[in-house]
C-alpha distance (Angstrom), angle and dihedral (degrees) to the residues before:
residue distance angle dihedral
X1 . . .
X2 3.90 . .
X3 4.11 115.7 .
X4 3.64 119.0 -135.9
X5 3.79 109.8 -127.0
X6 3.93 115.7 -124.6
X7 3.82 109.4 -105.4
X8 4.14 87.6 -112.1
X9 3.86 88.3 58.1
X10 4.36 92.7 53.6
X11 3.57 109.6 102.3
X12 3.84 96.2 -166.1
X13 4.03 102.2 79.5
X14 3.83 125.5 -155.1
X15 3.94 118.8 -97.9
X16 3.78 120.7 -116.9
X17 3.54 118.9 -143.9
X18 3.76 96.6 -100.7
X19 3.94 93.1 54.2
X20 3.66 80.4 46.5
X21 3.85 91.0 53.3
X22 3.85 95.0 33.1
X23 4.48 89.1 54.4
X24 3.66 105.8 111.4
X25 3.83 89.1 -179.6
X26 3.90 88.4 63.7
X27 4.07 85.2 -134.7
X28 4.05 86.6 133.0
X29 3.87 127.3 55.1
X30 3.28 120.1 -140.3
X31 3.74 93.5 -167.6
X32 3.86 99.1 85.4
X33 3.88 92.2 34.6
X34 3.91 88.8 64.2
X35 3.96 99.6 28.3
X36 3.95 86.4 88.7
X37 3.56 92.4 48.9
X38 3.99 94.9 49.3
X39 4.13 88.0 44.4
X40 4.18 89.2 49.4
X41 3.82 86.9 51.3
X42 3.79 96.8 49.4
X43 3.46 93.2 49.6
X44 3.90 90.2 53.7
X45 3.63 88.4 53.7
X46 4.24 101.0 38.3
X47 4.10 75.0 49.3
X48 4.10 97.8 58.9
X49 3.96 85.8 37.9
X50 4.40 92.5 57.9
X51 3.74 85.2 40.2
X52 3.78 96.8 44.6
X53 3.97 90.2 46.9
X54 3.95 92.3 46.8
X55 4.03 85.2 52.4
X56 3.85 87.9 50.9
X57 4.05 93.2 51.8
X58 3.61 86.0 43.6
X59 3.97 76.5 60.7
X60 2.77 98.2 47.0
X61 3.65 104.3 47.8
X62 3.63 92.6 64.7
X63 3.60 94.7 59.9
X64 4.18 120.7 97.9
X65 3.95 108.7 -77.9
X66 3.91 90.1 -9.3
X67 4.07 94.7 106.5
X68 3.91 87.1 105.1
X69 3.59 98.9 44.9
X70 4.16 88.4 49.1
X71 3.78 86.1 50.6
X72 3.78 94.7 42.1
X73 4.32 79.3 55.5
X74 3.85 102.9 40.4
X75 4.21 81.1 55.5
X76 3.62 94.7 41.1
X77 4.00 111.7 52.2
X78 3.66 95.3 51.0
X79 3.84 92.3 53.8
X80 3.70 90.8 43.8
X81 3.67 94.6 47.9
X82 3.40 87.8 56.5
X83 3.83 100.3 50.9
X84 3.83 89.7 40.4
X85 4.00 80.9 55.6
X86 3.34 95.4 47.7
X87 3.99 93.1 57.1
X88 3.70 88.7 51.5
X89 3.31 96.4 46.7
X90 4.19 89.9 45.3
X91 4.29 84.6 46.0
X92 3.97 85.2 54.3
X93 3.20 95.5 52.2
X94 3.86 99.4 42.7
X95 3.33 81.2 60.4
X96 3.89 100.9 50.2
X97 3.66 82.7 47.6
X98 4.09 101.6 52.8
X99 3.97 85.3 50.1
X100 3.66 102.9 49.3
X101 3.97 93.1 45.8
X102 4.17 82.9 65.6
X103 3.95 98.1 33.8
């Protein structure tokens, strides 16, 4: 039976992205150091873009005869912030995917 060493006992350390960056050998890929950050980021933005669209039905809704249409939108943008985070989130991992196969 083979004991796992703690992770203070490894001796090989994880890169950073700037070692990663900084590695003229191109032993270290950068790619899935930065993927997380790139995924974080486009969730902040998909994020303002559901809550920006939800503000706009609110608009909208208060507008003559537009009720429908500003329910039709409060319904809408979360549901399509979701799929359009989906996509980015199956993208990021396409990626993550493509570069592990040759790592």
């Amino acid at each position: 039976m083979t004991m796992i060493p703690p992770p203070h006992a490894r001796s090989k350390q994880q890169p950073t992205a700037l070692t990663a960056l900084t590695d003229t050998r191109f032993t270290t890929l950068v790619t899935p150091l930065v993927i997380s950050w790139i995924y974080r980021g486009c969730m902040v933005v998909i994020a303002m873009m559901t809550i920006w669209w939800m503000l706009l039905a609110a608009a909208i809704m208060t507008w003559r005869n537009g009720w429908m249409w500003g329910v039709l939108g409060l319904v809408a943008s979360p549901v399509l912030g979701l799929v359009v985070l989906l996509i980015v989130r199956v993208a990021c991992e396409a990626v993550l995917l493509r570069f592990h196969r040759r790592g």
